[in-house]
FIGUMAR-836713 format. One record per atom (N, C-alpha, C): x, y, z; residue number from 1; residue in one letter; chain; atom name. Coordinates in pm, 1 decimal. Layout:
<sites>
+----------+----------+----------+-----+----+----+----+
|       c1 |       c2 |       c3 |   i | aa | ch | at |
+----------+----------+----------+-----+----+----+----+
|        X |        Y |        Z | NUM |  A |  A | CA |
...
+----------+----------+----------+-----+----+----+----+
</sites>
This chain:
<sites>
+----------+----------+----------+-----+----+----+----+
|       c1 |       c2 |       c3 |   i | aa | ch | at |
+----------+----------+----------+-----+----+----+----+
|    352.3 |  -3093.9 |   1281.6 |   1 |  X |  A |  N |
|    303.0 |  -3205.4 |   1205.5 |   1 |  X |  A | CA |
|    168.6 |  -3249.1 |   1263.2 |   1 |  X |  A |  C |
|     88.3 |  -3273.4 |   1207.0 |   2 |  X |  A |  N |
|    -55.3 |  -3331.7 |   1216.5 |   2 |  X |  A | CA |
|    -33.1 |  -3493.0 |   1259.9 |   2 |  X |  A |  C |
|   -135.0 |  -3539.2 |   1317.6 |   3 |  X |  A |  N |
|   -141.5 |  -3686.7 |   1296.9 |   3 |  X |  A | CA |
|   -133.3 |  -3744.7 |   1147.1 |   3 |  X |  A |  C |
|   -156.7 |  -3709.4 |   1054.3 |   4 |  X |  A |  N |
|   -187.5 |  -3770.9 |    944.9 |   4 |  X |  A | CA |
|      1.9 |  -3794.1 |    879.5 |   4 |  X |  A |  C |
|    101.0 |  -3712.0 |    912.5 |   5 |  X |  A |  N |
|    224.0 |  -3680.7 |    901.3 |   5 |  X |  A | CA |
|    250.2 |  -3596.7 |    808.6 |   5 |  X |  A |  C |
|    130.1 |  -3480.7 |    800.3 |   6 |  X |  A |  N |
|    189.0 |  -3372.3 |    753.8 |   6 |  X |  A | CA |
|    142.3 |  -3268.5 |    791.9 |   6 |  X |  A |  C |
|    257.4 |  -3191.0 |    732.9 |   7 |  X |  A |  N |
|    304.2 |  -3057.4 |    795.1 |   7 |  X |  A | CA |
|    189.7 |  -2952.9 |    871.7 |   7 |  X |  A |  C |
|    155.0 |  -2891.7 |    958.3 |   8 |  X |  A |  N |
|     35.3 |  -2866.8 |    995.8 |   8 |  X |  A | CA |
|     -0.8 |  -2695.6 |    893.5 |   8 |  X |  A |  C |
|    -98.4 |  -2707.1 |    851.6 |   9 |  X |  A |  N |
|   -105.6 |  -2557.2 |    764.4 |   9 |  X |  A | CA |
|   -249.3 |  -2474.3 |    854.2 |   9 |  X |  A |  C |
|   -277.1 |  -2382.0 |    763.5 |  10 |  X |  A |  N |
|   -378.7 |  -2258.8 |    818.8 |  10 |  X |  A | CA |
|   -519.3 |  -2397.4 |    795.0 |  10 |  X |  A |  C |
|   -483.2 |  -2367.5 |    934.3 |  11 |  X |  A |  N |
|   -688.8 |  -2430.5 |    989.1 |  11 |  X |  A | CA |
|   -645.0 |  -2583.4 |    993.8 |  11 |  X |  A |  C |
|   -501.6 |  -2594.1 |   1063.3 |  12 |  X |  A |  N |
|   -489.2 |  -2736.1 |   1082.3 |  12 |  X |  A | CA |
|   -396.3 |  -2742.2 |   1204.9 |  12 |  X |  A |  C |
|   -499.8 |  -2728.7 |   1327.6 |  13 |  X |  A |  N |
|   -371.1 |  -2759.3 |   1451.6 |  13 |  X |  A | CA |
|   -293.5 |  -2593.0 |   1460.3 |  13 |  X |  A |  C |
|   -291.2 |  -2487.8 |   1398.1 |  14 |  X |  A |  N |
|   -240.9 |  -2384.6 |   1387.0 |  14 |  X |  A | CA |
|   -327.4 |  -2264.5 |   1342.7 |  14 |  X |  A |  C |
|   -272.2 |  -2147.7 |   1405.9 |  15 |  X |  A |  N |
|   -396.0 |  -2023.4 |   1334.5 |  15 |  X |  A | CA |
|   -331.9 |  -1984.1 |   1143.1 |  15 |  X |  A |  C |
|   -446.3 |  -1981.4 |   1150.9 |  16 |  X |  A |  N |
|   -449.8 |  -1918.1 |    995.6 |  16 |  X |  A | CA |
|   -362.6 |  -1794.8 |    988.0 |  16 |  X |  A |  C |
|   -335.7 |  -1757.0 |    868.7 |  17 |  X |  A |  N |
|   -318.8 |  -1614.9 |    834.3 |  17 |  X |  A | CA |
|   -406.0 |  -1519.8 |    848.1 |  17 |  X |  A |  C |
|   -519.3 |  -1510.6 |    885.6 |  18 |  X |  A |  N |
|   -614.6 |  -1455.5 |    891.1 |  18 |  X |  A | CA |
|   -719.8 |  -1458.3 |   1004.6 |  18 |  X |  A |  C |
|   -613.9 |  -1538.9 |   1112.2 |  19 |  X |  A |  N |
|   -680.7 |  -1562.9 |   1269.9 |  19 |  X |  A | CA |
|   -747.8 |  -1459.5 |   1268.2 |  19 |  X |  A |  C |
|   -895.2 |  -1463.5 |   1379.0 |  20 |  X |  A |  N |
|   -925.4 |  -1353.4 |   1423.1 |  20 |  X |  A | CA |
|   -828.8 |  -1278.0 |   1496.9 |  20 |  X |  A |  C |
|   -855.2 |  -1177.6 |   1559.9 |  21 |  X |  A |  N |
|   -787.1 |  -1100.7 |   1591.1 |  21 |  X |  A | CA |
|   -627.2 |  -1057.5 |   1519.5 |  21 |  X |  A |  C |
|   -562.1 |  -1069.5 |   1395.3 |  22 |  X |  A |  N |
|   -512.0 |  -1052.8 |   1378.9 |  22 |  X |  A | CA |
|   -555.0 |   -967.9 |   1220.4 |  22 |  X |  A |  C |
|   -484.3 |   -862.7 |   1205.1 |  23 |  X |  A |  N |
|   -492.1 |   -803.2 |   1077.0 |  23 |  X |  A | CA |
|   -634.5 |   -685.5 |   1159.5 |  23 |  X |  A |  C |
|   -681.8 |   -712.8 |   1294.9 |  24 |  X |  A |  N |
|   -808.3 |   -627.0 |   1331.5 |  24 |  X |  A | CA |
|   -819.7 |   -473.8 |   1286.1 |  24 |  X |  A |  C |
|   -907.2 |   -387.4 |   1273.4 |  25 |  X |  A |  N |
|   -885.0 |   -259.1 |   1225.6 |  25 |  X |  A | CA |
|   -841.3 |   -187.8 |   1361.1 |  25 |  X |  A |  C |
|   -754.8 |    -82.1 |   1336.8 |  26 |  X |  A |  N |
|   -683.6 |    -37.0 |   1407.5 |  26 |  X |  A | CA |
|   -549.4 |    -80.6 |   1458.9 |  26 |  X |  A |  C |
|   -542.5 |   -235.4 |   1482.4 |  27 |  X |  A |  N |
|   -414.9 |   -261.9 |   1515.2 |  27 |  X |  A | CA |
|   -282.7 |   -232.4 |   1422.4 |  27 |  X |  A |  C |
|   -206.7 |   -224.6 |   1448.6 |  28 |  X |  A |  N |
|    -92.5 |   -173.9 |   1358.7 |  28 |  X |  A | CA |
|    -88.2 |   -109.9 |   1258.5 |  28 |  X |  A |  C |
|   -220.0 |     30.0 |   1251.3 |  29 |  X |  A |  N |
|   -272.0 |     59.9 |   1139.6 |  29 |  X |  A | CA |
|    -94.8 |    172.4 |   1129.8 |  29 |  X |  A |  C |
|    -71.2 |    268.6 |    994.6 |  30 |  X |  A |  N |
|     -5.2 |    329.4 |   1004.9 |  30 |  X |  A | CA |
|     22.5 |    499.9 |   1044.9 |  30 |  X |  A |  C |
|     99.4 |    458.6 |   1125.3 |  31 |  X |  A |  N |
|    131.0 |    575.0 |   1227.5 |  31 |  X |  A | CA |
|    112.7 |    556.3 |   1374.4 |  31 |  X |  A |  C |
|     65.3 |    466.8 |   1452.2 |  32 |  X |  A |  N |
|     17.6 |    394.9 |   1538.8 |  32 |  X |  A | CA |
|    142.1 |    322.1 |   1561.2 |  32 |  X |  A |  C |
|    206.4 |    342.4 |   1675.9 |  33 |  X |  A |  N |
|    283.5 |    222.3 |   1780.6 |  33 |  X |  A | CA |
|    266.9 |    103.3 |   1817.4 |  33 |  X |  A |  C |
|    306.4 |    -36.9 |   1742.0 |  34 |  X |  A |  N |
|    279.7 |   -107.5 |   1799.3 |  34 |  X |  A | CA |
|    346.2 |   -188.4 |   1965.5 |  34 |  X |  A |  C |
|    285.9 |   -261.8 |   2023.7 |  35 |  X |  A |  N |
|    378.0 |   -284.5 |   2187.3 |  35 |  X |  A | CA |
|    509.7 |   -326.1 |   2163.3 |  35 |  X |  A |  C |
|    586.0 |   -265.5 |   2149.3 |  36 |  X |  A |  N |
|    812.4 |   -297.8 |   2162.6 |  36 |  X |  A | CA |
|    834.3 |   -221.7 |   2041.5 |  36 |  X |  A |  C |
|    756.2 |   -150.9 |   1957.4 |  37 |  X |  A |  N |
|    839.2 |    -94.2 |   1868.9 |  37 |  X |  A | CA |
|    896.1 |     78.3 |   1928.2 |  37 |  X |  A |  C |
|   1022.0 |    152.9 |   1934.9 |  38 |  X |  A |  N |
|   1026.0 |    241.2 |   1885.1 |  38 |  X |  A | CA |
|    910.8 |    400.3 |   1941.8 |  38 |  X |  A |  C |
|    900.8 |    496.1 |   1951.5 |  39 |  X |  A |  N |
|    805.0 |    604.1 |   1940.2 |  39 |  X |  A | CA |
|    813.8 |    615.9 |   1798.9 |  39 |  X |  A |  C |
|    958.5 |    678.1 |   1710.9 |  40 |  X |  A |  N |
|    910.8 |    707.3 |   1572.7 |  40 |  X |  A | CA |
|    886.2 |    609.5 |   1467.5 |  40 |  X |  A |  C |
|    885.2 |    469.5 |   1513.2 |  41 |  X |  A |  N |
|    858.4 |    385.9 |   1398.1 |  41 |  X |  A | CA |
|    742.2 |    349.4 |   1308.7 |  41 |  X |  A |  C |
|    635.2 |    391.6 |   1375.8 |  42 |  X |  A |  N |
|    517.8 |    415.0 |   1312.3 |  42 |  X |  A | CA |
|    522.8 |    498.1 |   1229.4 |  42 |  X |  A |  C |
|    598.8 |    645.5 |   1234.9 |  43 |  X |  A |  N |
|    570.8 |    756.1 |   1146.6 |  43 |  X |  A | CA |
|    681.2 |    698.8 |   1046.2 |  43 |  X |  A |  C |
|    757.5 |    651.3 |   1034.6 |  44 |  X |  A |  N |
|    878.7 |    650.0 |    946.7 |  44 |  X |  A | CA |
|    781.2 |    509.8 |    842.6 |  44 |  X |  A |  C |
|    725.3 |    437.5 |    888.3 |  45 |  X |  A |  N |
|    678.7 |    349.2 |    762.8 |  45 |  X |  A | CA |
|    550.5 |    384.5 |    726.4 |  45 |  X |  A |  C |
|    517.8 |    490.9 |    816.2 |  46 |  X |  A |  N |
|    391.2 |    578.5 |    707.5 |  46 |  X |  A | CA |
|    440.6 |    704.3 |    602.4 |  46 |  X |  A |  C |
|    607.8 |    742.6 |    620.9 |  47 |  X |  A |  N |
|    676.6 |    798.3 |    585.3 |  47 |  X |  A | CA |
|    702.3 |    743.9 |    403.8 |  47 |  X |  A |  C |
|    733.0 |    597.3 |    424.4 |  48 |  X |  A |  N |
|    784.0 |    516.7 |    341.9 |  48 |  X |  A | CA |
|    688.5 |    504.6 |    223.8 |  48 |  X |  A |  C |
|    558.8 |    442.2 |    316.3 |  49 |  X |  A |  N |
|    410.1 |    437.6 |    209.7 |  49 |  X |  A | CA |
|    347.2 |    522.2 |    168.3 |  49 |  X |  A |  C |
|    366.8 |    674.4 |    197.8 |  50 |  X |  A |  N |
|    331.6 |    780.1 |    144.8 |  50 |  X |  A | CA |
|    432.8 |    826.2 |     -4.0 |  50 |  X |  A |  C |
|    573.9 |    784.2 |     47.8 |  51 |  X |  A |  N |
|    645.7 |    782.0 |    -82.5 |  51 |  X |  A | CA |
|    600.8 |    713.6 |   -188.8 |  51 |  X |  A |  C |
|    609.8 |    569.5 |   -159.8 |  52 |  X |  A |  N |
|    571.7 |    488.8 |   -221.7 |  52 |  X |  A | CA |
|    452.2 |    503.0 |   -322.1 |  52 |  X |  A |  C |
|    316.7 |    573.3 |   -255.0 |  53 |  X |  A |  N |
|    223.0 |    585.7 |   -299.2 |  53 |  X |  A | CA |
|    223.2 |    757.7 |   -418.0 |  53 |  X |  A |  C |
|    328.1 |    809.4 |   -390.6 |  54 |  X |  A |  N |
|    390.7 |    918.2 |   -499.4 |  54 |  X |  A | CA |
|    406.7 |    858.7 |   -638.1 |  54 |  X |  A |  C |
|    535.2 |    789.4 |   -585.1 |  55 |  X |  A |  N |
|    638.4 |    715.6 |   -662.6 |  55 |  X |  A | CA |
|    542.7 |    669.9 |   -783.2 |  55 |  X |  A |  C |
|    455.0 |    538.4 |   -726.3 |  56 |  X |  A |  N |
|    331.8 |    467.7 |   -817.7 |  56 |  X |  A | CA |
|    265.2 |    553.1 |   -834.6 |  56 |  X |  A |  C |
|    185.5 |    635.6 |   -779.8 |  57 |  X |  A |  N |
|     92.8 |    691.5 |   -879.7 |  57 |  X |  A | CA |
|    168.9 |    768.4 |  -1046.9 |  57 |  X |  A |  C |
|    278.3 |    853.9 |  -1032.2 |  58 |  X |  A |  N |
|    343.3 |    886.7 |  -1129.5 |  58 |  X |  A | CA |
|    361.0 |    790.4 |  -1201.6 |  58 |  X |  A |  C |
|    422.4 |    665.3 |  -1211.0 |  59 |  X |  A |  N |
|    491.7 |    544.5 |  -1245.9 |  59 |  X |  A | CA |
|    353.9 |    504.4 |  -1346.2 |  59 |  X |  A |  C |
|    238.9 |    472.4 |  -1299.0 |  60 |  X |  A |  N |
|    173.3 |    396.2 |  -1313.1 |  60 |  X |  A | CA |
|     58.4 |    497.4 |  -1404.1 |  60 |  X |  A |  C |
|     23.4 |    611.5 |  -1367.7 |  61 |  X |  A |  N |
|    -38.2 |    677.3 |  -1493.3 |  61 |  X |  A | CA |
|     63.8 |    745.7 |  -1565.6 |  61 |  X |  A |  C |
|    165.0 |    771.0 |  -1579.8 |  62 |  X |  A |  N |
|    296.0 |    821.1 |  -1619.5 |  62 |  X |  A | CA |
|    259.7 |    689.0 |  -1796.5 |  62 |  X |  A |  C |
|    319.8 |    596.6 |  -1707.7 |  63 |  X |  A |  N |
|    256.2 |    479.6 |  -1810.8 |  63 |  X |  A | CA |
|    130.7 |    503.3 |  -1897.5 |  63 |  X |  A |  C |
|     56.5 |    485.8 |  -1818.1 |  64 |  X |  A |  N |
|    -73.4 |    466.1 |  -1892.7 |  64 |  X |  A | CA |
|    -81.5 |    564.5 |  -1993.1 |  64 |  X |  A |  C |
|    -29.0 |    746.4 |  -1952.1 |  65 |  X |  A |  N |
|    -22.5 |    847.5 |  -2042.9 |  65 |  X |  A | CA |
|     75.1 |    818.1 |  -2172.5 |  65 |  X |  A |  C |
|    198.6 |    803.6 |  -2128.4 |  66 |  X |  A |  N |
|    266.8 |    719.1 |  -2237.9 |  66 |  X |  A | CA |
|    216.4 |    681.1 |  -2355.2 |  66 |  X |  A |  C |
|    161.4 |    564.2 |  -2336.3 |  67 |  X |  A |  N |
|    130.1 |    480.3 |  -2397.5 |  67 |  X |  A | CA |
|    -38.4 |    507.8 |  -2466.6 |  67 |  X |  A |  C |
|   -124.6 |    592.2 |  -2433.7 |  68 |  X |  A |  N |
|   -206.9 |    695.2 |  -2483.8 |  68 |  X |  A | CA |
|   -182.1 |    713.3 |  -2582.2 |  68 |  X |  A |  C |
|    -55.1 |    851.8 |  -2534.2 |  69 |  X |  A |  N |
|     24.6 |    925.7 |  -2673.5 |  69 |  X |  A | CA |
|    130.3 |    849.0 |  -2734.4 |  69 |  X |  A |  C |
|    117.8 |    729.0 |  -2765.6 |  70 |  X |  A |  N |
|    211.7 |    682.6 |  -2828.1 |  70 |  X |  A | CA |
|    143.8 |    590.7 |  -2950.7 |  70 |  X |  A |  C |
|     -9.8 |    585.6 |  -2903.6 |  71 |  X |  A |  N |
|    -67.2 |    523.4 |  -2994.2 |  71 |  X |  A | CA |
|   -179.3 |    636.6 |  -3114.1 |  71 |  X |  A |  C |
|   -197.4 |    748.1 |  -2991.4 |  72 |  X |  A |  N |
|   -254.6 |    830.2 |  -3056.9 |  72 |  X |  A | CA |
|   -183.3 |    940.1 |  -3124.3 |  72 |  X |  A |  C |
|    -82.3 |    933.3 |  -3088.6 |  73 |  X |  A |  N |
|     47.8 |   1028.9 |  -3148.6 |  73 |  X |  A | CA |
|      2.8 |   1210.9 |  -3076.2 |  73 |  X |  A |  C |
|     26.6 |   1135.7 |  -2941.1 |  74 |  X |  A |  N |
|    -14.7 |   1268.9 |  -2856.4 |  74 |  X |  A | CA |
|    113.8 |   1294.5 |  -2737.9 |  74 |  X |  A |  C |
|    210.8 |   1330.0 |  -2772.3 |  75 |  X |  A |  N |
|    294.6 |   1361.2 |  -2693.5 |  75 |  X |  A | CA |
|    277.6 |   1420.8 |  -2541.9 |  75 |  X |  A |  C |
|    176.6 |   1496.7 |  -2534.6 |  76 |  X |  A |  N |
|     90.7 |   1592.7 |  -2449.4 |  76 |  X |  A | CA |
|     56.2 |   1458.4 |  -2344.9 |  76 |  X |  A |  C |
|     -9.2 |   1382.3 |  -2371.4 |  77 |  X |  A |  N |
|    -43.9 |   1264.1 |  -2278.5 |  77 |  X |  A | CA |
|     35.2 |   1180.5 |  -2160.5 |  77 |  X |  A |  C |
|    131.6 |   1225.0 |  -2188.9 |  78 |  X |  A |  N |
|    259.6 |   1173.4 |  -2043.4 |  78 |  X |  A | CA |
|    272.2 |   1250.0 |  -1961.5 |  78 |  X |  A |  C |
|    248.6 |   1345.5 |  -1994.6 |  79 |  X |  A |  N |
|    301.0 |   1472.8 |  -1868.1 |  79 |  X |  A | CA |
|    163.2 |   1455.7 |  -1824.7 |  79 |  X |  A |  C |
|     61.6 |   1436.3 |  -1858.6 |  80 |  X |  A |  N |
|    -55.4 |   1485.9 |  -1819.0 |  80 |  X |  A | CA |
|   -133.6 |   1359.5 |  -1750.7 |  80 |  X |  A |  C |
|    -42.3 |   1229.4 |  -1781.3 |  81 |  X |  A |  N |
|    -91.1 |   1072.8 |  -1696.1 |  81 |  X |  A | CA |
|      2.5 |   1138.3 |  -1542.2 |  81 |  X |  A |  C |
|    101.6 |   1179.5 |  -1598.9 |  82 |  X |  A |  N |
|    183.4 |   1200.6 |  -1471.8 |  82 |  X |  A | CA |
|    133.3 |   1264.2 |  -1333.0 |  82 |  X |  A |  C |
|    118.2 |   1380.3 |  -1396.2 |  83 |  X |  A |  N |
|      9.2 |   1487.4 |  -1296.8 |  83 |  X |  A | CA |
|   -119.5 |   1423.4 |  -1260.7 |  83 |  X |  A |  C |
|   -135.8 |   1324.1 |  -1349.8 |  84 |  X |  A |  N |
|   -290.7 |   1284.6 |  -1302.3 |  84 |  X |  A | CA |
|   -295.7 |   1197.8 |  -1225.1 |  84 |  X |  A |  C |
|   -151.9 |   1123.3 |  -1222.0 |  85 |  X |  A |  N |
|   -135.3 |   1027.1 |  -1108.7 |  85 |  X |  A | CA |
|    -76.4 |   1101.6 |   -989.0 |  85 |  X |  A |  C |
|     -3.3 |   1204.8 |   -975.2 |  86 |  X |  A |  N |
|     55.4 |   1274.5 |   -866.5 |  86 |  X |  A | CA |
|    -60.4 |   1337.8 |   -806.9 |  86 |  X |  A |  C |
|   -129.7 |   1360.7 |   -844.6 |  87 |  X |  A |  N |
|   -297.1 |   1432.3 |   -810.7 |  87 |  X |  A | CA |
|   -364.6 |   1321.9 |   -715.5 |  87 |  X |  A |  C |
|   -404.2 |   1181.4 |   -808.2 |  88 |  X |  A |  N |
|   -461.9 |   1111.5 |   -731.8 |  88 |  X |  A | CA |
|   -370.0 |   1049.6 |   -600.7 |  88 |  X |  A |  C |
|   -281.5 |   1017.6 |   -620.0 |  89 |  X |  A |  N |
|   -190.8 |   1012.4 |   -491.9 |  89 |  X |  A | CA |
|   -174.8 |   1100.6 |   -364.7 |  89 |  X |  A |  C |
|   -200.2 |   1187.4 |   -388.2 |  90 |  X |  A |  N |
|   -221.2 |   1291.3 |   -302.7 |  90 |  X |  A | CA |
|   -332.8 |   1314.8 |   -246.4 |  90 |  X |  A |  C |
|   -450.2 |   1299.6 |   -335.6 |  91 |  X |  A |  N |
|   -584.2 |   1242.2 |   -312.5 |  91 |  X |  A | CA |
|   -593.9 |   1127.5 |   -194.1 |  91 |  X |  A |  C |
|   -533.8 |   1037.3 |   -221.5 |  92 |  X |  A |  N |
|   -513.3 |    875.3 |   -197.2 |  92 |  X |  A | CA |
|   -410.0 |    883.8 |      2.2 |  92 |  X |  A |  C |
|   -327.7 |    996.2 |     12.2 |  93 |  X |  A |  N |
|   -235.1 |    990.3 |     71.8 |  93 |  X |  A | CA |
|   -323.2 |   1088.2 |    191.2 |  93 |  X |  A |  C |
|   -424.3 |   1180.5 |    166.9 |  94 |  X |  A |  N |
|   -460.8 |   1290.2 |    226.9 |  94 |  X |  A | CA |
|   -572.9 |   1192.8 |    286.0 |  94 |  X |  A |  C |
|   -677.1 |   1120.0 |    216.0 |  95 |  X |  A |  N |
|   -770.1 |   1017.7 |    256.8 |  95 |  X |  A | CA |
|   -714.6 |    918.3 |    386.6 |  95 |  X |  A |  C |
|   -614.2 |    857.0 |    338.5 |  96 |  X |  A |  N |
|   -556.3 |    762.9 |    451.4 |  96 |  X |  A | CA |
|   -525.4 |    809.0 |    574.2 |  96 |  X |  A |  C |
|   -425.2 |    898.8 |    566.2 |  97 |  X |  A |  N |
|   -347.1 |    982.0 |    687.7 |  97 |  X |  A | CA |
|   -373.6 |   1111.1 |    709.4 |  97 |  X |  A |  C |
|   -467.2 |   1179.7 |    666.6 |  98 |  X |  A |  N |
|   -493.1 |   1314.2 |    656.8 |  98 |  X |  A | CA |
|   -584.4 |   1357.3 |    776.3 |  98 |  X |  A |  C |
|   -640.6 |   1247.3 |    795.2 |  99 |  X |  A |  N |
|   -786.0 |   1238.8 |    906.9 |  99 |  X |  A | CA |
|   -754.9 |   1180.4 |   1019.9 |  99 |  X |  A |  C |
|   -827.5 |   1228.4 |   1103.7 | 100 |  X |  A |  N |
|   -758.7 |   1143.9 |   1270.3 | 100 |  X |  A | CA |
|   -796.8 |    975.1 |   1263.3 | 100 |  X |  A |  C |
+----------+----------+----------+-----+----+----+----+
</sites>
């Protein structure tokens, strides 16, 4: 609580969400150990977000193709949002974690 009698928030008596040093590049980036976690726990939630980033890309131009061929009466257009999102994901997944 603040003097004023309320609750203390970001940039009042307390660090922000966005303190320096926190969120810094490199710290807890993924695949990286942070201090008390684990050896494999880094790889297992870069494990997770690499799925993840599958999952959505299909999901999400999967959609978009859909809905293409559904207006243009192109059946051909879903399979081909699909692949185009499994492509860029892979793209997307090789960029992040692919490089030291």
């Amino acid at each position: 609580m603040s003097a004023s009698g309320r609750p203390a928030g970001p940039g009042r008596n307390s660090p922000g969400r966005n303190s320096p040093g926190r969120n810094s590049p490199g710290r807890n980036s993924p695949g990286r150990n942070s201090p008390g976690q684990s050896p494999g726990a880094g790889e297992e939630n870069a494990g997770w977000s690499i799925f993840s980033y599958l999952i959505a890309g299909m999901a999400v131009y999967g959609g978009i193709g859909w809905l293409a061929g559904h207006w243009l009466h192109a059946a051909i257009l879903f399979p081909v949002g699909m692949l185009t999102g499994l492509v860029l994901a892979i793209v997307l997944i090789i960029y992040r974690y692919g490089r030291p």
